[in-house]
Backbone bond lengths (Angstrom), bond angles and torsions (degrees), N, CA, C in turn:
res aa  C-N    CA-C-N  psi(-1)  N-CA   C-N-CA  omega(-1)  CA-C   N-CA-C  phi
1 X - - - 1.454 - - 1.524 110.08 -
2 X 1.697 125.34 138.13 1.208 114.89 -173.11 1.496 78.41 -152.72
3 X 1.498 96.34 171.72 1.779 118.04 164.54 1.560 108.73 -116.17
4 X 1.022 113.47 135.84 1.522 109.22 172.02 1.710 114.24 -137.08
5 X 1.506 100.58 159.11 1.649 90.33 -171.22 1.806 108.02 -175.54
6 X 1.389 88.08 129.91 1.399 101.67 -164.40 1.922 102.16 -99.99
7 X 1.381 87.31 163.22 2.225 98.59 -179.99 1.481 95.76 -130.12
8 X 1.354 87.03 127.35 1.826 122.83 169.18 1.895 118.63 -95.50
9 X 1.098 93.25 114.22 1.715 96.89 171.08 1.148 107.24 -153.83
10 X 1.943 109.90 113.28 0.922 131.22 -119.20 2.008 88.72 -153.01
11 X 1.121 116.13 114.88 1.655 123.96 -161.34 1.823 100.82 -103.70
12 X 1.541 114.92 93.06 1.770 97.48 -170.19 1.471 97.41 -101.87
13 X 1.776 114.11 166.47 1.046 100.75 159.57 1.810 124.68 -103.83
14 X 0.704 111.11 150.71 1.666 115.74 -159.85 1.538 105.89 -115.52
15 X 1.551 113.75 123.41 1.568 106.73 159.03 1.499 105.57 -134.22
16 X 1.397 120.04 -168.73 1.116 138.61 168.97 2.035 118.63 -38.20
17 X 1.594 95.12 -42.60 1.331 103.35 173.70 1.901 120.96 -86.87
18 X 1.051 96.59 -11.63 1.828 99.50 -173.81 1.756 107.48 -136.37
19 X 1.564 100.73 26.57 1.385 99.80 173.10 1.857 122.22 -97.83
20 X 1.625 112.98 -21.12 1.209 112.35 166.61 1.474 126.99 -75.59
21 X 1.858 99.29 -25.98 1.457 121.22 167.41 1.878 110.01 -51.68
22 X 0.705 97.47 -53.83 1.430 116.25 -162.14 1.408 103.47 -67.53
23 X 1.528 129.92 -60.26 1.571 145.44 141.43 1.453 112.26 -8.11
24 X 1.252 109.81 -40.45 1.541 114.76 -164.37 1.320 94.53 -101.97
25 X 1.188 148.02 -51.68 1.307 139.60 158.06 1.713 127.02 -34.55
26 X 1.095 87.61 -45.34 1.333 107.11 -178.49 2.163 113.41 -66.49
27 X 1.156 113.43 -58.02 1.427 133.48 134.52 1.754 111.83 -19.53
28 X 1.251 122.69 -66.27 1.802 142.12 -158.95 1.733 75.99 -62.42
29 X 1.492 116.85 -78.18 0.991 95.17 -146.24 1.817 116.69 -116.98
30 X 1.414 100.46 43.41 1.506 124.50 166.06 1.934 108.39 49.66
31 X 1.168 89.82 63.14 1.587 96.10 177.66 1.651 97.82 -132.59
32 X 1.272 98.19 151.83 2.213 113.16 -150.93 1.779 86.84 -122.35
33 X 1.582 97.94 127.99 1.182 114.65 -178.37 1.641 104.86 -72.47
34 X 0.761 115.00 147.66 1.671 122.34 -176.16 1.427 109.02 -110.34
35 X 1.269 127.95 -45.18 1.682 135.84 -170.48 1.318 113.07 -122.26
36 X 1.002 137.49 131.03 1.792 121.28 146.79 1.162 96.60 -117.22
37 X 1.598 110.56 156.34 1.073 122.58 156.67 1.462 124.13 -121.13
38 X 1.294 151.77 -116.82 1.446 164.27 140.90 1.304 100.14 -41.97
39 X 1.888 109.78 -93.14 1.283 141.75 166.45 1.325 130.03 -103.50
40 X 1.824 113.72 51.80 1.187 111.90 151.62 1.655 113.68 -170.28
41 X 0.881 100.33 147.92 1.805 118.45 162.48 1.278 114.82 -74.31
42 X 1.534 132.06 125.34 1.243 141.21 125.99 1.704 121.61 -60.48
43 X 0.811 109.05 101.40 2.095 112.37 177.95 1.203 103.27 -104.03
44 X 1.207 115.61 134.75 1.489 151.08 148.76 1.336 112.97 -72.07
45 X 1.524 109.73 142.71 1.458 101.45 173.13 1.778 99.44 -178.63
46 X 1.489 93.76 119.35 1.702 104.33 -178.95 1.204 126.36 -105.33
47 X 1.209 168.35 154.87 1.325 152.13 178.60 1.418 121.14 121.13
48 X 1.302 128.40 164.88 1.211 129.47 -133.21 1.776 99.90 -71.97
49 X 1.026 133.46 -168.26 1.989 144.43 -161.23 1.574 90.29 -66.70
50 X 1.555 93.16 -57.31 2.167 107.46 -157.49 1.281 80.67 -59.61
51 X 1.109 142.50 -51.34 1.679 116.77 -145.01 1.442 98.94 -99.44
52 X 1.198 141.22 -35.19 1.358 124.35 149.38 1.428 131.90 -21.09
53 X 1.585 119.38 -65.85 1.310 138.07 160.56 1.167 119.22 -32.85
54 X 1.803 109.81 -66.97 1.650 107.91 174.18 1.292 119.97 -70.15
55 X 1.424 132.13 -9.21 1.652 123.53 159.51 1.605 102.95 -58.38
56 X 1.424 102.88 -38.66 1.854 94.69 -150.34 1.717 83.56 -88.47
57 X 1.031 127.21 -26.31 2.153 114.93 160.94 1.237 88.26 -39.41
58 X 1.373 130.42 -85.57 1.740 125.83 -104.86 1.428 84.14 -89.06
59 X 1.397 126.74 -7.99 1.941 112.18 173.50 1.349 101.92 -76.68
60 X 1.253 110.79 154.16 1.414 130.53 158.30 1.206 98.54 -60.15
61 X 1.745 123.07 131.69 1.271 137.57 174.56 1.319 117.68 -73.39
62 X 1.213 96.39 -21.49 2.197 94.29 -171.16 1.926 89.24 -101.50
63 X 1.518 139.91 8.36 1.218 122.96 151.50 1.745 113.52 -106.76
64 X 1.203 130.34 31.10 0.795 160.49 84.02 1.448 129.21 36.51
65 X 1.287 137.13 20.60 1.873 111.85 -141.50 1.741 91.15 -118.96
66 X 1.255 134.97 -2.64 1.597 103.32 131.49 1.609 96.16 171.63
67 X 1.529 98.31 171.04 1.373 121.61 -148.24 1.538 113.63 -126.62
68 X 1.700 122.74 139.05 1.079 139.64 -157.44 1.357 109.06 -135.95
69 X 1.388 144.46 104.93 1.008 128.40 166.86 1.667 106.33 -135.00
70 X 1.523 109.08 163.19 1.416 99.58 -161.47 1.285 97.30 -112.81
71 X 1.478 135.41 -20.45 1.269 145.09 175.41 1.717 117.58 105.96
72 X 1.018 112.61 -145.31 1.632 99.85 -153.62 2.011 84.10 -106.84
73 X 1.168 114.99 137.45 1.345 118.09 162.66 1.683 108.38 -124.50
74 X 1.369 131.96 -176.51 1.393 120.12 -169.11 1.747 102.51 -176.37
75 X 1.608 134.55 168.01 0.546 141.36 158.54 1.415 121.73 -144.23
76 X 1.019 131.24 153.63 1.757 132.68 -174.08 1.410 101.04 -88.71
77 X 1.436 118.97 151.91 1.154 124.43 -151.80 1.662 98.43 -110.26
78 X 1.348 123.32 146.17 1.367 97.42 -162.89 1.878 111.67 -98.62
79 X 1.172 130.14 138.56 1.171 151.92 -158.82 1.498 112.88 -72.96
């Protein structure tokens, strides 16, 4: 038995039209904005591969402008 758990930082671009979208995603699957700027989101995002992956599905790929992941880390659970 182990726990394992990966970190998402994830650079979107954000406007007027894909900013409530994005809010609500962001909300769905409990990941904490780290940066704003003008036009963009910094996202955070911790938790196991699948739920990493399906955050970075449900974004629009072309707002998108770049990607951080640290890979799978883990610990054994104690007995």
């Amino acid at each position: 038995e182990h726990i394992e758990r990966e970190l998402l930082l994830v650079k979107v671009d954000v406007d007027q039209n894909t900013q409530a979208d994005i809010d609500k995603k962001i909300d769905d699957f409990s990941c904490k904005i780290v940066d704003v700027s003008e036009d963009t989101y910094t996202i955070e995002l911790a938790g196991q591969s699948k739920k990493i992956n399906d955050f970075l599905d449900a974004l629009d790929a072309s707002k998108v402008l770049e990607v951080s992941r640290t890979g799978v880390t883990g610990v054994c659970q104690k007995r």
